[in-house]
N, C-alpha and C positions, 0 to 999 in steps of 0.2 A: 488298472487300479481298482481294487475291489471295494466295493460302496457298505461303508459299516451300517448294519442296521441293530435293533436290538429289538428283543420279543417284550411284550408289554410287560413283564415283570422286572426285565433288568432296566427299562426306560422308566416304569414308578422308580427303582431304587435311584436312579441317577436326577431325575426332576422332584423327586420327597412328592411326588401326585402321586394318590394311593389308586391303585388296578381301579378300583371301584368308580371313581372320578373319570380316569381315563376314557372307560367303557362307555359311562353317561355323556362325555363330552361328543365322542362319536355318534354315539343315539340320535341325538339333538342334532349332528352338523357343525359344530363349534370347533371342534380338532378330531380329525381323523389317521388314523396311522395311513403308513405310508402304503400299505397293503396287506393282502388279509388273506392268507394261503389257503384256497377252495376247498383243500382237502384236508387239515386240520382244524381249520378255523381260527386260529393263530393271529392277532393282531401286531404287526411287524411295523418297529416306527426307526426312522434315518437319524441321523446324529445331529441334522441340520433341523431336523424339528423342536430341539433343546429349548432353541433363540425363542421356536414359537411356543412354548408351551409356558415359558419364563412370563412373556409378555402377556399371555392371560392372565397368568397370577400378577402378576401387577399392576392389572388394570382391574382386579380384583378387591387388591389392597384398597386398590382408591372409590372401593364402594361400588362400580359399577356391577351390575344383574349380567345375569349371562348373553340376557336376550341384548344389553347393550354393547357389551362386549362383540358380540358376534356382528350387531351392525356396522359396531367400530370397523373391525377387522376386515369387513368386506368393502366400510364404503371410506375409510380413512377421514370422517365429516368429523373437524377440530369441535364441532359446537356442542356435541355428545359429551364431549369434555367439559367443555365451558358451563353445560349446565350443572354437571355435576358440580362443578363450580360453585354457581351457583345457591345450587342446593343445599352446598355444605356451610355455605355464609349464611342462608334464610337461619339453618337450622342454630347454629353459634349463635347469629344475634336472638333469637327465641328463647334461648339457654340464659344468655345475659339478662333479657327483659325479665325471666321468671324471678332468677339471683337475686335484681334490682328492688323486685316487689316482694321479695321478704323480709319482713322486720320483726324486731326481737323486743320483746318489753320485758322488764322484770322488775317483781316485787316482792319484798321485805313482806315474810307469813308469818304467822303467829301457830302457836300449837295445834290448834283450832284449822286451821288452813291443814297443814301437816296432815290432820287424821282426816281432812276430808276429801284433802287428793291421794292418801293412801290407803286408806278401810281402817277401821276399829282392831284390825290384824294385829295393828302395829302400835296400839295406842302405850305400849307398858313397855315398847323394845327401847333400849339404851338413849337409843338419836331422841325420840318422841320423849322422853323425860329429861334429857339435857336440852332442849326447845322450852320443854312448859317449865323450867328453873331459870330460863333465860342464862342457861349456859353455852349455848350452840344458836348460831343466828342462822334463820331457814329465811331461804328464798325460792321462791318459782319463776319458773319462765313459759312469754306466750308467744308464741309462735304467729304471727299475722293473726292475733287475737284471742288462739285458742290456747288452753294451758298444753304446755307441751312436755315442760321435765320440770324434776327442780333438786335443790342439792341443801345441803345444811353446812356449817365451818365450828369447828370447837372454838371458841372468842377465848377458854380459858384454858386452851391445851397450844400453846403457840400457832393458831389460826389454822388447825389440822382443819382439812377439810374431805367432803363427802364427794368430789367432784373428782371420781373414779368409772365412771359410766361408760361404755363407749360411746353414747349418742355425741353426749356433751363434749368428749375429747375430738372425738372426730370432725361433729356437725360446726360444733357453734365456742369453741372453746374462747379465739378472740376476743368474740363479743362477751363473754363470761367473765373474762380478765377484765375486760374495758369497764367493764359495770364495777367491778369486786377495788379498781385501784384507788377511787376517790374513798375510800371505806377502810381500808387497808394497807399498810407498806409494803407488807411479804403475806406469802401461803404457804403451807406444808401440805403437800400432795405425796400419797403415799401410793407408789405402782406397781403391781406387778405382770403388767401384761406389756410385752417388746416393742410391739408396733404403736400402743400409745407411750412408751417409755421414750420411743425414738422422736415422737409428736411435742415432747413438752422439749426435750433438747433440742431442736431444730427449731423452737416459736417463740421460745419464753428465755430470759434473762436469770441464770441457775444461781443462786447465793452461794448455797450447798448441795451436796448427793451421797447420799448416804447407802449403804448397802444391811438390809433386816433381814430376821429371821424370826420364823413365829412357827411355834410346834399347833399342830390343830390336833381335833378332838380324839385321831385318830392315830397320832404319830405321827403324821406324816410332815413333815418341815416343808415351811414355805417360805421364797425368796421374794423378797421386795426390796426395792429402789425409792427412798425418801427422799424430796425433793424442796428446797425452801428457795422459792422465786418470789425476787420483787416484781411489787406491783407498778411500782411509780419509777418513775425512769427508764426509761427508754424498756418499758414491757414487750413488745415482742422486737425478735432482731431484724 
């Protein structure tokens, strides 16, 4: 019975470990072929080294270093494991505690607020004069204290709002709705980016969806998705 082996390039194609990997693995001691023809220099690995090359990568997945790995493999000690264990629970609960200790405050600005978390840039654009007519109500948000974003709502264009950002959609949207429902019944959020498009249908309670189009300065047509979600009842799913 002839013993199939395969030369380091057809054993990268069949394990997806690229030649490069292979070679270092040997270097180091960690996985060596099966033999290594004196006069080519040829690294030659057996079909039954598959299993072993499978289980570094998977013990790879589960985060451990090579230098772990390797002592796994020699000394089969469970508790290499168990720390990583561990390790991965220290680091989850430190993730939660950081979660827990951030808190969101927000407060109702005035136009005066508006130009002074945005520069005098902005003092004449559209939003900064529907604020100072008290036609758009502006708010900010603080971050564990510090100002961190903030958005404006037309009060007299059906409660169109500014709240198209991606921080806001992505970071802190909830807590943006939770604040906005004692204030508001519905919003009209107008999007056109897919990945916070798919953010408000997946969170938010839809009224309506509307599909827009808007020519810009250069021709070029642009698509957006309007959106009118209530605030009060039952706001996110």
């Amino acid at each position: 019975m002839n013993l199939i082996v395969y030369k380091i390039g057809e054993f990268s194609n069949k394990t997806n470990v690229p030649i490069k990997t292979l070679r270092y693995y040997d270097e180091i001691d960690l996985f060596k072929p099966s033999y290594i023809d004196d006069f080519t220099g040829y690294r030659y690995y057996e079909i039954s080294q598959i299993g072993e090359i499978k289980k570094i990568i998977k013990l790879k997945e589960l985060n451990l270093s090579l230098k772990e790995i390797k002592e796994y493999l020699e000394t089969n000690d469970i508790n290499i494991l168990l720390n990583k264990e561990m390790e991965f629970k220290m680091k989850v609960e430190a993730i939660k505690n950081y979660v827990d200790d951030i808190s969101y405050e927000f407060k109702k600005g005035t136009y005066d607020d508006f130009i002074k978390w945005n520069g005098l840039r902005v003092s004449h654009t559209p939003a900064a004069l529907e604020i100072k007519d008290n036609n758009a109500d502006y708010y900010m948000i603080f971050k564990n204290g510090e100002y961190d974003e903030d958005f404006f709502i037309y009060i007299n264009d059906d409660n169109l709002s500014s709240i198209t950002n991606t921080r806001i959609i992505y970071d802190n949207l909830n807590q943006v709705l939770e604040f906005l429902k004692d204030k508001y019944d519905y919003l009209t959020l107008t999007i056109n980016d897919e990945k916070r498009i798919n953010i408000i249908r997946e969170n938010c309670k839809i009224i309506s969806e509307e599909d827009l189009e808007q020519e810009g300065w250069d021709g070029t047509i642009w698509h957006f998705k309007q959106f009118k979600i209530a605030l009060k009842d039952n706001l996110v799913k």
